[in-house]
N, C-alpha and C positions, 0 to 999 in steps of 0.2 A: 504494500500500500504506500502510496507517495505523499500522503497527504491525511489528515484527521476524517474521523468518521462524520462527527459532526462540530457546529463551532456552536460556540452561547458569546453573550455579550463577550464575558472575561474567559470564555476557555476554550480550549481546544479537546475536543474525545477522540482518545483510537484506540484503535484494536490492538489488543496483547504484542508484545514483538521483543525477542530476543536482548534488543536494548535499554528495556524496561527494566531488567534486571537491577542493575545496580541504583535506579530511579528509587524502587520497591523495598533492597533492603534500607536504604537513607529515610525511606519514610517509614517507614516501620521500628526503627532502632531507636525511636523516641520513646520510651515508657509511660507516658502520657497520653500518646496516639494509641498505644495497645491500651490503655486502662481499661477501657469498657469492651475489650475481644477476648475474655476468661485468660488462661494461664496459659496459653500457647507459648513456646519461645519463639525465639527469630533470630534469624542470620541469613546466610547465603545461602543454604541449603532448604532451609525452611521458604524463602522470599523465589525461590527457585519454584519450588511446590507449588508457590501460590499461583506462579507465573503460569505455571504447564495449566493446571486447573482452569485458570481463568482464562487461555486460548482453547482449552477442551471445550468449554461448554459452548463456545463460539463454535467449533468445527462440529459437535455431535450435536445439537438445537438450534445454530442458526441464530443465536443470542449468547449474550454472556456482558462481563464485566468490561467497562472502558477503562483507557489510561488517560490522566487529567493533566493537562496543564494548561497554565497562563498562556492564555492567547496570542502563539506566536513566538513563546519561547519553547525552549528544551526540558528542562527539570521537570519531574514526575510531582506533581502537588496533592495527588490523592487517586483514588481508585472509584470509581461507580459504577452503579448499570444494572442489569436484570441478569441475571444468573441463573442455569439452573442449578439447582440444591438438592440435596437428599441426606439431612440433617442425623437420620436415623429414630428418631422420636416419637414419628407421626405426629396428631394435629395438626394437618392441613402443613406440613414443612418439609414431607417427601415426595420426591417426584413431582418439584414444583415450582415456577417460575418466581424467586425471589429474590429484591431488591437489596442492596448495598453499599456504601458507604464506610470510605477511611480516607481521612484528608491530614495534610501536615497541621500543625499546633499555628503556624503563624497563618491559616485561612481561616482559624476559628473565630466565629461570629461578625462574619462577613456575608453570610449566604451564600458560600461558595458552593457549600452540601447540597444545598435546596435547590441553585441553578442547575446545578449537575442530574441533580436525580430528576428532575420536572426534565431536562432534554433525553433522559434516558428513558423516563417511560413516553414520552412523548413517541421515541423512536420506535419501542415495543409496541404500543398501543396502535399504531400504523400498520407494522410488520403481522404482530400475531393479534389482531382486534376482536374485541370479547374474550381476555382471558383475564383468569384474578391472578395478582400479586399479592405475594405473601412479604413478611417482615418481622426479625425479632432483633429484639434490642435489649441491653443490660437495663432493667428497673434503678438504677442509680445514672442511667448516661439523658440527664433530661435534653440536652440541646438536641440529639437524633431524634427523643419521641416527639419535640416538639416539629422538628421536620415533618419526620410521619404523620403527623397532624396536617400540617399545609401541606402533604402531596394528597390527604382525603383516606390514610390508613385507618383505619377502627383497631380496636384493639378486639380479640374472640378468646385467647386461653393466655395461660402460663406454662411456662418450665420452669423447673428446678434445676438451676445449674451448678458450680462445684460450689460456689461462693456468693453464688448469688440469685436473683429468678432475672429471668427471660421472660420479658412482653411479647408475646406471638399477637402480629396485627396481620388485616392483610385490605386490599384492596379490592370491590369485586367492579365487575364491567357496571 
């Protein structure tokens, strides 16, 4: 691809790419930006994972996660997009088109999150129309559920996760 998938005012989305790598561990080696994604670690190998993953879902459904940057530039500023997932849980979180978000600490409370995911379902919503998106988020990370909130997420159950519960919301057509 020579070019972003899609642009919003401030950013640029594309599709997963080999060069993302080093983009992905820098934005994730903040312990901050992990707070509200439970105890995962991260590194090269891990941020590697994330990468394959988030070009899989692109290649096996035709959707998946974008890579983010400032409009124009180069540096990776955060991750979004519609994913598929299979959580392993149930409650509507397997085998299911679900929404995401992780952006660096210096885009917080700019609406970078909200631009991104509103062009991402925008994109979805086009592509695969009348389908529901699903959404969970740590019950301590309020800035995401307030997101979820302006993209029109409801919230329907919980989980129980290591250290904390999981908001399962989702959106339906």
């Amino acid at each position: 691809m020579t070019g972003p998938e899609l642009s919003t005012e401030r950013l640029d989305l594309w599709r997963p790419a080999p060069r993302d790598h080093a983009g992905l561990v820098a934005l994730l080696a903040d312990d901050e930006v992990r707070r509200h994604l439970g105890s995962r670690p991260t590194g090269e190998v891990e941020e590697f994972n994330r990468l394959c993953r988030n070009a899989g879902s692109w290649a096996l459904f035709g959707y998946g996660i974008f890579t983010c940057r400032a409009r124009g530039e180069d540096d990776v500023i955060g991750i979004c997009g519609v994913f598929h997932s299979w959580r392993g849980f149930g409650q509507g979180m397997d085998d299911t088109p679900e929404i995401g978000w992780i952006f660096a600490r210096k885009t917080w409370g700019k609406g970078i999150a909200s631009e991104a995911a509103r062009a991402s379902l925008a994109w979805f919503d086009a592509a695969f129309p009348g389908r529901r998106v699903a959404c969970m988020i740590n019950d301590t990370n309020a800035p995401s559920l307030a997101v979820a909130d302006k993209l029109g997420f409801r919230r329907y159950s919980t989980q129980a996760d290591t250290d904390s519960t999981l908001i399962l919301l989702e959106r339906r057509p």
